[in-house]
C-alpha positions in Angstrom: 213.4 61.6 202.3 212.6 57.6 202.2 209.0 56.7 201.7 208.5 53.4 203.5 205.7 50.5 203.3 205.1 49.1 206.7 203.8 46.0 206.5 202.9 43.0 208.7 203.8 39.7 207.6 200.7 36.8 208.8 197.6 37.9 207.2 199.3 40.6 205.1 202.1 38.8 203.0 201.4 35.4 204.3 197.8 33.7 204.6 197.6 33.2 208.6 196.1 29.8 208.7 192.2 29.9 210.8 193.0 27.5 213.1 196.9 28.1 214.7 197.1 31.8 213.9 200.5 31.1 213.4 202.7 29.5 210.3 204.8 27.1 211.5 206.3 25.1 208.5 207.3 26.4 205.0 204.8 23.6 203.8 202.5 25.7 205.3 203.4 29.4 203.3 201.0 30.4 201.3 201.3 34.2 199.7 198.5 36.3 199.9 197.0 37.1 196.6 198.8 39.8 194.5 201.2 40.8 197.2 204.3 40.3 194.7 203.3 42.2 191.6 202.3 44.7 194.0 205.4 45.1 196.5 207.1 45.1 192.9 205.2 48.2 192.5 205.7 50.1 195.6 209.3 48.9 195.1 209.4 50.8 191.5 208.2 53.8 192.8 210.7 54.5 195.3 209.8 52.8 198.1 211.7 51.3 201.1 209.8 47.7 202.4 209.8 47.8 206.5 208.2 44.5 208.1 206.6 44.9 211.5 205.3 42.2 213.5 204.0 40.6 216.3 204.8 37.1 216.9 203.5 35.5 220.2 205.9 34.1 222.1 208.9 33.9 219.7 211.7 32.0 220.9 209.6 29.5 223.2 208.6 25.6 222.1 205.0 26.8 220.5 206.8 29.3 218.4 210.7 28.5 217.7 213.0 31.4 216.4 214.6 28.9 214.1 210.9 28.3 212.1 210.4 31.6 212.3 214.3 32.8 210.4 213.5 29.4 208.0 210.1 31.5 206.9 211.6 34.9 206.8 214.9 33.6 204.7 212.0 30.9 202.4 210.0 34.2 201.5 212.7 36.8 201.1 214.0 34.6 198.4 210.8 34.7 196.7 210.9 38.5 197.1 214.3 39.2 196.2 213.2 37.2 192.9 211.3 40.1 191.6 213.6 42.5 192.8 211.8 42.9 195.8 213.7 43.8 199.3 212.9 43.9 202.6 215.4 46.5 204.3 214.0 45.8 208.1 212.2 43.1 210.3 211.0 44.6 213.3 209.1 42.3 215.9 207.5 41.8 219.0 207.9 38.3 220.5 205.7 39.0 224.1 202.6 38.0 224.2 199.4 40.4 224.8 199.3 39.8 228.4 203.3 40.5 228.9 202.0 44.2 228.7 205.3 44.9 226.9 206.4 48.3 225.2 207.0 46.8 221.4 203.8 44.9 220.5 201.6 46.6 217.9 199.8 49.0 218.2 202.4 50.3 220.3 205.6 51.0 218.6 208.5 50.0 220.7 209.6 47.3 218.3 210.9 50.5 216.0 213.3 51.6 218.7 215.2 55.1 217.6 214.0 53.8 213.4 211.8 57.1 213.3 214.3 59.2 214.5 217.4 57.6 212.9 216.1 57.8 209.3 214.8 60.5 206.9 211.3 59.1 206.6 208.5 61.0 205.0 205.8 59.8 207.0 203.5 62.2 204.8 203.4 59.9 201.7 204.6 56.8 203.6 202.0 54.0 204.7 201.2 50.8 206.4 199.9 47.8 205.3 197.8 45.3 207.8 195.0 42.6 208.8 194.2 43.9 212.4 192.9 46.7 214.2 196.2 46.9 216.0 197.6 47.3 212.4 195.4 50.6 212.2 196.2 52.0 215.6 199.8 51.3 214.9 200.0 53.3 211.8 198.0 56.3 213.7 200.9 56.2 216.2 203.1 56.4 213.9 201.1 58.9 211.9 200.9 57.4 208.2 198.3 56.2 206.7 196.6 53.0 206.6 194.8 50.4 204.5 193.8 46.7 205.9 193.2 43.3 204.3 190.5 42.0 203.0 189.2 45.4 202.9 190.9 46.3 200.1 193.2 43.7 198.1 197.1 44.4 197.5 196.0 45.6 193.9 193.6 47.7 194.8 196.3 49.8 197.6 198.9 49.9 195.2 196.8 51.3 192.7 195.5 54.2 195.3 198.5 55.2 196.4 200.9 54.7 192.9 198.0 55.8 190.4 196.7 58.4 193.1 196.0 62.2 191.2 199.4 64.2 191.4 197.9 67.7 192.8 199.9 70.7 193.6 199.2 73.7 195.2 201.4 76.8 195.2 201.1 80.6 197.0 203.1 83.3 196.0 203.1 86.5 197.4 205.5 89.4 196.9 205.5 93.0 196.7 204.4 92.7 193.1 201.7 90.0 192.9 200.1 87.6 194.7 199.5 84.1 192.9 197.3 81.1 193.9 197.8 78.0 191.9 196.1 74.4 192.2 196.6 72.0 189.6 196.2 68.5 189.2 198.3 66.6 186.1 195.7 64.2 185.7 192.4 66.4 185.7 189.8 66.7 182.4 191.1 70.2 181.3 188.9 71.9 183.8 190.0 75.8 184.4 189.2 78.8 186.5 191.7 81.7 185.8 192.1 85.2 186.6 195.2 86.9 186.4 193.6 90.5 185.0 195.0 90.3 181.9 192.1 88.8 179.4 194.5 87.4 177.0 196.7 85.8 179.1 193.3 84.0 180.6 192.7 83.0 177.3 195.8 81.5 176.8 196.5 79.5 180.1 192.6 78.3 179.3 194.3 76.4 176.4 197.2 74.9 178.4 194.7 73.6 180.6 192.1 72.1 178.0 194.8 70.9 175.7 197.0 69.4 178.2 193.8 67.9 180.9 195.2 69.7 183.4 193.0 70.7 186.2 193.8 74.6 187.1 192.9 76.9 189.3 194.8 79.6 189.2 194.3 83.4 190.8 196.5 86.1 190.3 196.5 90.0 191.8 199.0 92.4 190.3 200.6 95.2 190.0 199.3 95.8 186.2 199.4 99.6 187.3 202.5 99.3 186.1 202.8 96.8 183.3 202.5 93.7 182.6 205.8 92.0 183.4 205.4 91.1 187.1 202.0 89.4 186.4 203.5 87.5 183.2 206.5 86.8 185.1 205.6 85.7 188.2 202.4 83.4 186.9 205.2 81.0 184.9 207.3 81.2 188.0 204.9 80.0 190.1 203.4 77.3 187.6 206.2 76.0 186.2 206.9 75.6 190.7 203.5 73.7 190.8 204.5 71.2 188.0 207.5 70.3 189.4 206.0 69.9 192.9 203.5 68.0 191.2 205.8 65.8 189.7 207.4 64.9 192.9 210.6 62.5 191.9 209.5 62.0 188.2 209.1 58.3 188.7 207.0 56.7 186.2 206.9 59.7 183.5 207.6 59.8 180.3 209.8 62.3 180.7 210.4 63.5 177.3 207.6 64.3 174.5 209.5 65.4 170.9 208.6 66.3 167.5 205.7 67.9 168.6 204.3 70.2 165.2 201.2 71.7 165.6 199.4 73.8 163.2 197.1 77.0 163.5 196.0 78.0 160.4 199.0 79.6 158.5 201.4 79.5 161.8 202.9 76.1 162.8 204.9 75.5 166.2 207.2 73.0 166.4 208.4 72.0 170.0 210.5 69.1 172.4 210.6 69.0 175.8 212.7 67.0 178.5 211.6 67.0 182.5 215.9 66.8 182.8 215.9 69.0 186.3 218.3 71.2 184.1 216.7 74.1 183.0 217.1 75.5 179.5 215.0 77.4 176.8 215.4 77.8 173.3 212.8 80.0 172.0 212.5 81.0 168.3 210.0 83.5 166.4 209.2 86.5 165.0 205.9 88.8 165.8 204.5 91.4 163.9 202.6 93.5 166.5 203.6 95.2 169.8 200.6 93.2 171.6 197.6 91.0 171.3 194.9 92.4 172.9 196.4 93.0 176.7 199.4 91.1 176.3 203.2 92.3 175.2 204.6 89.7 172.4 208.0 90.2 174.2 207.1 88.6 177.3 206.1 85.4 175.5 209.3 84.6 175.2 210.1 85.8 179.0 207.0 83.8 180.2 208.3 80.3 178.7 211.9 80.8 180.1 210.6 81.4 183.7 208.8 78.5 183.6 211.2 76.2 182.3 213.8 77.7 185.0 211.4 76.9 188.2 209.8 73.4 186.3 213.3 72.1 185.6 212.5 71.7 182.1 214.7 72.0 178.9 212.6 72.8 176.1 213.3 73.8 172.1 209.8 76.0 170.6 209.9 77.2 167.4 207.2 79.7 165.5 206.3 80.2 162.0 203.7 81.9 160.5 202.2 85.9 159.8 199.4 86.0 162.2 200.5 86.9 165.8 197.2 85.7 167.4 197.9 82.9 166.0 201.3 82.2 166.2 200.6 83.1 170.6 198.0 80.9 170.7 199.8 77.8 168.7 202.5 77.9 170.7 200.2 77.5 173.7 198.5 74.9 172.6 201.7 72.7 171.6 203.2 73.3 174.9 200.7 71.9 176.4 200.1 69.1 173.9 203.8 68.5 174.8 203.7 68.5 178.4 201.1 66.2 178.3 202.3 63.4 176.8 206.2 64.6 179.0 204.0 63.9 182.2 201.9 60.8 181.6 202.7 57.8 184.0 203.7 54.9 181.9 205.3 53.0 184.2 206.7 53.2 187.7 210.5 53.6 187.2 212.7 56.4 187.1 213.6 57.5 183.8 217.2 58.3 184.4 220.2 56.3 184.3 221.5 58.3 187.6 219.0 57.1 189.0 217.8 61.1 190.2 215.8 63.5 187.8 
């Protein structure tokens, strides 16, 4: 679905002059401070750039269509220099006392837009000087942040630098699983799955990689262990990926990763692909460690790399189960740390989809 910025153009992307209300001339353009680098921004991240406005009597001698094209054309130029597009102008050209169906903040000047294209009004937005800016986006239902309240650096930086939080609920005749996390936390953790070990561990993927989690978990350890183990990196490696929406802006990959416990070592490399695929690679000693079966560490990686839509190489070495668990815990999440940090705003695929 397209994530679109609405945005007015006088007062928004062009300083409205105090006296007219109205730009008449190009002499007259002036940009609104930061409006490029941050349109480049939203542009980057995926989004689709929808002008609406209202322009009092369009067409007529006090407001001529062909001033009004010569501005549009003068500062699409400018836009389309930094890669910058505008894919639709949408206006009114009544005036307030024409009582018309299309001027802001009513929303006749979209037409059959809404309904014609896959918009995702949930994480789309609108961008405004006026009140009827505000009561438009409310119509419309997305969000909506007005200048000089707020400056174009400081919107783009809410919305693109925003925490990426996911939540997930999984509930079947084997477990039930709550899950929030939030990628760009402190490390903070509640856990309970009922198995203290496990706890233990998913504490260090959390500390280790800042991760924010919450994460509850009722099972059917009755019987063993498997559903709980299971069904836990099933449903986490689901909330990273959710979390993670399109992957713009990650790093994507995190490699040579070697991290040391003692006498056991893991050595690991990750890639946030969308293809799924797990190479896992050590021997244990001991039947369990403390509640936990060693077999299902194995089990526990591949189902999450198989719902996270990660490939990902791990390798153990060392005599000290404990420590070999606990390592490799603590370098996946080392790893996934550094595969999800934002160091840009781009897609890091030559297909241009991850």
């Amino acid at each position: 679905m397209k994530k679109i910025l609405f945005v007015d153009r006088d007062g928004t992307l062009i300083v409205e002059p105090p006296e007219t209300k109205q730009v008449n001339s190009l002499a007259e353009i002036e940009l609104i401070p930061g409006v490029i680098s941050a349109l480049k921004c939203f542009v980057e991240a995926g989004y689709e750039i929808v002008i609406v406005t209202n322009q009092d009597g369009l067409g007529t001698a006090a407001n001529p269509r062909e001033n009004y094209e010569q501005i549009n054309t003068f500062l699409f130029r400018i836009f389309a220099s930094e890669g910058i597009s505008i894919t639709h102008v949408f206006e009114c050209p009544h005036f307030p006392q024409d009582n018309c169906a299309c001027r802001k903040p009513k929303t006749g000047m979209l037409g059959d837009y809404l309904q014609r294209e896959k918009i995702d009004l949930q994480n789309s937005l609108m961008v405004g000087d006026r009140q009827s800016d505000l009561e438009f986006a409310n119509n419309i239902c997305v969000q909506c942040f007005l200048l000089p309240e707020l400056s174009w650096h400081q919107i783009a930086d809410t919305i693109l630098l925003a925490p990426r939080i996911a939540h997930t609920q999984r509930t079947t005749k084997e477990t039930d699983i709550a899950i929030t996390l939030n990628l760009d936390g402190s490390g903070k953790y509640q856990i309970s799955t009922g198995l203290k070990f496990f706890d233990h561990m998913l504490e260090q993927l959390a500390k280790h990689g800042s991760f924010d989690l919450e994460l509850r978990c009722n099972g059917d350890l009755e019987i063993d262990e498997h559903h709980t183990i299971e069904d836990v990196a099933l449903a986490l490696g689901e909330c990273f990926k959710n979390a993670l929406e399109d992957k713009r802006g990650i790093e994507r990959y995190a490699f040579e990763k070697i991290l040391p416990m003692d006498e056991a070592k893991a050595e690991i490399a990750m890639d946030f692909s969308g293809r799924p695929y797990c190479i896992f690679q050590a021997e244990f000693q001991r039947e369990y460690v403390g509640d936990f079966p060693t077999e299902l560490l194995e089990h526990f990686y591949q189902s999450f790399c198989e719902k996270a839509g990660l490939n990902m190489h791990m390798t153990l070495a060392g005599s000290n189960t404990h420590h070999l668990i606990e390592v490799s815990f603590k370098a996946f999440a080392r790893c996934l740390k550094d595969a999800v940090r934002r160091t840009g705003s781009a897609l890091p695929s030559t297909k241009g989809v991850l």
